[in-house]
C-alpha positions as CSV (number, residue, x, y, z in Angstrom):
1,X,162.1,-45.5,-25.5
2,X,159.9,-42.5,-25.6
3,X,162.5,-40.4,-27.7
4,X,163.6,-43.0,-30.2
5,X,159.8,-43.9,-30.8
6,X,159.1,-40.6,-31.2
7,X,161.3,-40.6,-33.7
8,X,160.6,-43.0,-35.8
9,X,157.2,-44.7,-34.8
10,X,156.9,-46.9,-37.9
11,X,160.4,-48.7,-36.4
12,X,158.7,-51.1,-33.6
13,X,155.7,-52.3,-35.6
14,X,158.0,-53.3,-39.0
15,X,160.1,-54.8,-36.1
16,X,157.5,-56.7,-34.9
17,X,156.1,-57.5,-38.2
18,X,159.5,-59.6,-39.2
19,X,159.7,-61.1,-35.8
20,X,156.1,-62.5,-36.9
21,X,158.1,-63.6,-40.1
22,X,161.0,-65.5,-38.3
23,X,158.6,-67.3,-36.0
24,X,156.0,-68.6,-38.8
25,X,159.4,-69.8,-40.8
26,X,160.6,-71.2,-37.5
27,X,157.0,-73.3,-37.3
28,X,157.2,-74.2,-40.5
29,X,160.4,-75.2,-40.5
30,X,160.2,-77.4,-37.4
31,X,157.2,-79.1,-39.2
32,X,159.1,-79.6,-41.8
33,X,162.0,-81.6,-39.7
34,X,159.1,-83.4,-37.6
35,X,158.4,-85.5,-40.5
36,X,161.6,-87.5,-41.0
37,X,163.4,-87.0,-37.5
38,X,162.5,-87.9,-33.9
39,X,161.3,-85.0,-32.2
40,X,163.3,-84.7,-28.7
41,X,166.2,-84.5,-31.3
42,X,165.3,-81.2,-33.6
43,X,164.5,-79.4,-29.6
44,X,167.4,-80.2,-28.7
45,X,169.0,-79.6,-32.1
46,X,167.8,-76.5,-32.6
47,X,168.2,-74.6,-28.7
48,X,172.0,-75.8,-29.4
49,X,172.2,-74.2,-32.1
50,X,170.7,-71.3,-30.8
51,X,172.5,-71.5,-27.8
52,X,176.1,-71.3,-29.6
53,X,175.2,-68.9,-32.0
54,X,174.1,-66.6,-29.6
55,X,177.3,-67.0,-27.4
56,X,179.6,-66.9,-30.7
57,X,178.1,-63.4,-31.2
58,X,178.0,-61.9,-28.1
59,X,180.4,-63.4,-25.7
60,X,183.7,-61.4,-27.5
61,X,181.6,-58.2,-25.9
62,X,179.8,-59.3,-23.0
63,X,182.5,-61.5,-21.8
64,X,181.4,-63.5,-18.8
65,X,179.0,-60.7,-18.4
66,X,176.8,-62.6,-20.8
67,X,176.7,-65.4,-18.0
68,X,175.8,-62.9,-15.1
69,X,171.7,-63.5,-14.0
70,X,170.8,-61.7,-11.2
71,X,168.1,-64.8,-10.3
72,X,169.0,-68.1,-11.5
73,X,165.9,-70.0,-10.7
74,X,164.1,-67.8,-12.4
75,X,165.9,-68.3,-15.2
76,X,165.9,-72.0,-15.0
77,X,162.0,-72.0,-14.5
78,X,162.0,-69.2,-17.7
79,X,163.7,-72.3,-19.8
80,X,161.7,-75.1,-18.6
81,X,158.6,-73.1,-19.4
82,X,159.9,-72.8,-23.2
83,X,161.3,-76.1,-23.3
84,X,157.8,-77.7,-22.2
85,X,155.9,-75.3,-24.7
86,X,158.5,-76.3,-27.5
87,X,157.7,-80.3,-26.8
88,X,154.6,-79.3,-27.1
89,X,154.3,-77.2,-30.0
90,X,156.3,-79.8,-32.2
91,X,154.0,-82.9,-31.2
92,X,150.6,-80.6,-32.4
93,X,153.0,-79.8,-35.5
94,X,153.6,-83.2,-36.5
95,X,149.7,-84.3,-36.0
96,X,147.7,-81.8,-36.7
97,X,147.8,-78.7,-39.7
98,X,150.1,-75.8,-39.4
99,X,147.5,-72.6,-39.5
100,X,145.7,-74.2,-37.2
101,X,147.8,-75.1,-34.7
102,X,149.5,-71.9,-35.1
103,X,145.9,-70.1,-34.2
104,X,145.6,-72.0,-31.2
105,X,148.9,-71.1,-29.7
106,X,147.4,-67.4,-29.8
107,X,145.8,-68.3,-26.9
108,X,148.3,-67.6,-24.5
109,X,147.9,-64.0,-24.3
110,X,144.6,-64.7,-23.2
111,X,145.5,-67.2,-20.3
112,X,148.2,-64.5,-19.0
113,X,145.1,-62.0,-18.9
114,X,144.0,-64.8,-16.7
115,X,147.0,-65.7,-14.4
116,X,147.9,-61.8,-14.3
117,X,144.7,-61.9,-12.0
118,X,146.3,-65.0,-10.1
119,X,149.5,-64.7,-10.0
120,X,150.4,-61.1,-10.8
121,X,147.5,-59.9,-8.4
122,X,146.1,-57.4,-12.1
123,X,142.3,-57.0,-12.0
124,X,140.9,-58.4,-15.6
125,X,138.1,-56.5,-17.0
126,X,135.0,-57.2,-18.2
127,X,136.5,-56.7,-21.8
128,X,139.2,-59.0,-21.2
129,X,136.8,-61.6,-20.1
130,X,135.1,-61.6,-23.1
131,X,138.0,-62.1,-25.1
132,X,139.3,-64.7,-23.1
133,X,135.8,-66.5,-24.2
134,X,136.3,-65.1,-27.5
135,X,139.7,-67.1,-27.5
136,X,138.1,-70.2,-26.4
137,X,135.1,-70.3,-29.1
138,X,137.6,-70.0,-31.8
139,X,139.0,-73.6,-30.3
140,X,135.8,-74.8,-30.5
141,X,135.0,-73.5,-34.1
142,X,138.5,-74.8,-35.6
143,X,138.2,-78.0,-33.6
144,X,134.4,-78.0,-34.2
145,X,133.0,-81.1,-32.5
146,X,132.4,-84.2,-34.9
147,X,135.6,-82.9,-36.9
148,X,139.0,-84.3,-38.2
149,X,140.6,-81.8,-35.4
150,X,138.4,-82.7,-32.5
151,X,141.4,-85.3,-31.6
152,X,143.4,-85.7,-28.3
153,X,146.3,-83.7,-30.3
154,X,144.6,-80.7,-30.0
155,X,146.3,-80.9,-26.4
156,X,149.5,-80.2,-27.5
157,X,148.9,-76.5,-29.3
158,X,146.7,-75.7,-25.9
159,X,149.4,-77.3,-23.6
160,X,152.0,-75.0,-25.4
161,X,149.7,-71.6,-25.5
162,X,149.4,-72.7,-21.3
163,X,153.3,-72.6,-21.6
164,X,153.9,-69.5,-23.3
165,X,151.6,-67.8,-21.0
166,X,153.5,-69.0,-17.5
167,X,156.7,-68.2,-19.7
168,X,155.3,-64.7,-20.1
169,X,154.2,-64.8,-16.7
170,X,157.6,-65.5,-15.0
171,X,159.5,-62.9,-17.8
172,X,157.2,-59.8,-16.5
173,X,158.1,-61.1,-13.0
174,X,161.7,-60.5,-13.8
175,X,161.5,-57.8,-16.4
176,X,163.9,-55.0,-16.1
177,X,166.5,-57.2,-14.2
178,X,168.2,-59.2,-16.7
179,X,169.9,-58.4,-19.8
180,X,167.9,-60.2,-22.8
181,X,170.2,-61.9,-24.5
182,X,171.6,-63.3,-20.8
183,X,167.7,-64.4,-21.0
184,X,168.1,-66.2,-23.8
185,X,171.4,-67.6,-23.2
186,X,169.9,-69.2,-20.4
187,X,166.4,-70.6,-22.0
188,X,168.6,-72.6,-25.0
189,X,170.9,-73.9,-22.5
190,X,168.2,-75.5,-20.2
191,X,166.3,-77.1,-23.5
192,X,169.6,-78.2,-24.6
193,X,171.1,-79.5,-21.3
194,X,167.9,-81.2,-20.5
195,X,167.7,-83.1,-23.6
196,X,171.4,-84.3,-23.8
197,X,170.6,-87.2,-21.8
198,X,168.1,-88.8,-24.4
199,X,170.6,-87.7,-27.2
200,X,172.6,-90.7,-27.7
201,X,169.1,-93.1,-27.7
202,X,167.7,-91.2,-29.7
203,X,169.8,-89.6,-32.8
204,X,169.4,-90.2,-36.1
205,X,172.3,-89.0,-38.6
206,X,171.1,-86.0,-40.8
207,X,171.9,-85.0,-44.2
208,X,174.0,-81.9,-44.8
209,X,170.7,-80.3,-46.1
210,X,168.6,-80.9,-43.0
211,X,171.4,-80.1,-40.6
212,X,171.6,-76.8,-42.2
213,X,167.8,-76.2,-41.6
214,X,168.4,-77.0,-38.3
215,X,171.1,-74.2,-37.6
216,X,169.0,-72.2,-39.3
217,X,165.9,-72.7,-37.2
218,X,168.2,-71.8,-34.4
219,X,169.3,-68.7,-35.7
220,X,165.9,-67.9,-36.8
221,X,164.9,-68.3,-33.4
222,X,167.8,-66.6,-31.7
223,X,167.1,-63.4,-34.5
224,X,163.3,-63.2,-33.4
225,X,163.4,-63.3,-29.8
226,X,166.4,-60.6,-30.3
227,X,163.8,-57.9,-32.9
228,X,161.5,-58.8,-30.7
229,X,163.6,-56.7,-27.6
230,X,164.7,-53.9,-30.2
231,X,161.2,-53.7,-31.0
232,X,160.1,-52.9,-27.5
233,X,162.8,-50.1,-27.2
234,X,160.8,-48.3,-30.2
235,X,157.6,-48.7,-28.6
236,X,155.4,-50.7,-25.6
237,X,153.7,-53.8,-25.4
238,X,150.8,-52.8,-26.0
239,X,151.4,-51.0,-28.9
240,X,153.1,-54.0,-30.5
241,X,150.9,-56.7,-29.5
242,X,148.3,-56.2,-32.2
243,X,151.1,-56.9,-35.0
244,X,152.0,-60.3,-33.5
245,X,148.5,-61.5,-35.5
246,X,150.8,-61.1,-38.8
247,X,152.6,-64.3,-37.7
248,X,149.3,-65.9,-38.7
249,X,149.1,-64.6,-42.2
250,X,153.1,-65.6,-42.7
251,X,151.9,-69.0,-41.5
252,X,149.0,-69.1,-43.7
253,X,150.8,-68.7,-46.7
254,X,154.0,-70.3,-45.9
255,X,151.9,-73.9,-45.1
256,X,150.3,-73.4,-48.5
257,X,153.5,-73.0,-50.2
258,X,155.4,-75.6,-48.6
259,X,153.0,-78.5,-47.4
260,X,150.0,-77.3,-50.0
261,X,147.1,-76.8,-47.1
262,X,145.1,-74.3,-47.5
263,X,142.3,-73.9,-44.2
264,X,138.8,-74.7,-44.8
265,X,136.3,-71.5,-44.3
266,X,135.4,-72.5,-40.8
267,X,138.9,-73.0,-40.1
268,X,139.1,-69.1,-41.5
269,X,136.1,-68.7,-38.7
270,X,138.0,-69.6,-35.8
271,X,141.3,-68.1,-36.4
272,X,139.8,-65.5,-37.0
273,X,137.4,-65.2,-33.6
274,X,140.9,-66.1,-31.7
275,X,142.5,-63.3,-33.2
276,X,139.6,-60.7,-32.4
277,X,139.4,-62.2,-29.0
278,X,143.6,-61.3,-28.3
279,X,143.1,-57.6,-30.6
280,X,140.1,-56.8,-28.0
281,X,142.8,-56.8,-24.9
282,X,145.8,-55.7,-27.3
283,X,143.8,-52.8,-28.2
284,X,142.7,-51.6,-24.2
285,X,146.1,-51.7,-23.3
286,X,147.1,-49.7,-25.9
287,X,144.6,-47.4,-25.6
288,X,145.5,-47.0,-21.8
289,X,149.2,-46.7,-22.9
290,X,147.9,-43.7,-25.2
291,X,145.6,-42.5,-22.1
292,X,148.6,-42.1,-19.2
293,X,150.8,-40.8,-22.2
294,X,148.6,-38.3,-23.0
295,X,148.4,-37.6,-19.1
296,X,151.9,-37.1,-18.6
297,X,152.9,-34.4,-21.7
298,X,149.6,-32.7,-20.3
299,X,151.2,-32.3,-16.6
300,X,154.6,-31.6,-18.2
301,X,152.9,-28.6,-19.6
């Protein structure tokens, strides 16, 4: 990783910069769909789609290799924690707006900063501590009580950052043992296999149009979650992390072009506050990244 990054350092950021991309158009997207479909059925739609597309690629290489975990109930709890978190997301999508739900997902890097402590046994400092609060006051600012947001669908978005932190919880559990697209193999198949039930209750025929968006949305997601792994082989974590705040500018401007909303200034406030809250820990763990780099070329000399 160290060789190829020194190589070409600008590669993981403008990596992580179009994953940003694909997710916002995945949101907005889903939103999109929310409107005129039930929601169990674009989830399930959509990890389907991802699902085969990702075996239609890389199954003529991988062979049953591609199927190959080396801890399937890890796996399985990796997909349930996604699946829950999409459920989630898409109920906050079709109730609340889309920049502002998408701020409040931004939370979950905070809440891993505190289950790391928990579960993972990493001592937070006092600088991650005061982003986590930051996180939590730029709820409070977008919600802001006596406001239109101030609802009991602002559950959803924190229910799905609360998600995506126990999904990045149990991934850096496992990290290093399973091949990523075998990862993600796995996480559409338990979305779509635990949906399939409800399918036939459920389903509502689609027009060629929105099916299309709905393959789409799977690709999109499948593509993301792939840059998103080429990315790290370019450069760390916490080199990266800071970028992911992009996906909230792509939001910003795709809701204003596609459903005309455009966030209020105090909205602005608290997006904002989240974001400095998740850059304060993005930026101490890159600067400790620097730190033991710098370390290690110094003992090599």
């Amino acid at each position: 990783m160290d060789t190829q990054g020194e190589a070409r350092p600008w590669l993981g950021p403008a990596l992580m910069c179009l994953a940003s991309l694909l997710f916002a158009i995945l949101d907005t997207t889903t939103k999109y769909l929310a409107a005129f479909y039930p929601l169990t059925q674009i989830v399930w739609a959509r990890y389907t789609a991802q699902t085969v597309l990702l075996i239609l690629v890389f199954a003529p290489g991988m062979g049953w290799r591609l199927f190959h975990a080396h801890s399937y109930p890890m796996q399985l709890l990796r997909g349930l924690c996604l699946f829950a978190a999409s459920m989630l997301v898409i109920n906050g999508f079709a109730r609340l707006p889309l920049t502002e739900t998408s701020a409040i997902l931004f939370l979950a890097p905070l809440i891993v900063t505190l289950l790391s402590g928990l579960v993972l046994k990493e001592k937070a400092r006092r600088m991650d501590w005061v982003a986590v609060c930051c996180g939590f006051a730029g709820v409070l600012v977008i919600a802001r009580p006596g406001g239109g947001l101030l609802t009991w669908a602002i559950l959803f978005p924190i229910g799905t950052a609360v998600c995506n932190a126990l999904y990045q919880i149990v991934t850096r559990s496992t990290r290093g043992s399973e091949h990523p697209v075998t990862s993600n193999v796995y996480t559409g198949m338990v979305g779509a296999f635990v949906l399939m039930p409800v399918m036939p209750a459920v389903w509502q025929p689609m027009d060629w149009a929105d099916l299309l968006l709905v393959i789409g949305a799977g690709l999109v997601a499948a593509i993301g979650h792939l840059v998103i792994t080429k990315a790290l082989s370019y450069a760390p974590a916490a080199a990266l992390s800071p970028y992911s705040y992009f996906q909230l500018v792509f939001v910003a401007v795709l809701s204003w072009l596609v459903f005309h909303a455009v966030p209020d200034a105090v909205s602005w406030v608290g997006i904002l506050v989240i974001a400095a809250g998740g850059l304060m820990i993005s930026v101490r763990r890159l600067l400790q990244y620097g730190s033991s780099k710098f370390h290690s070329r110094k003992r090599l000399r």
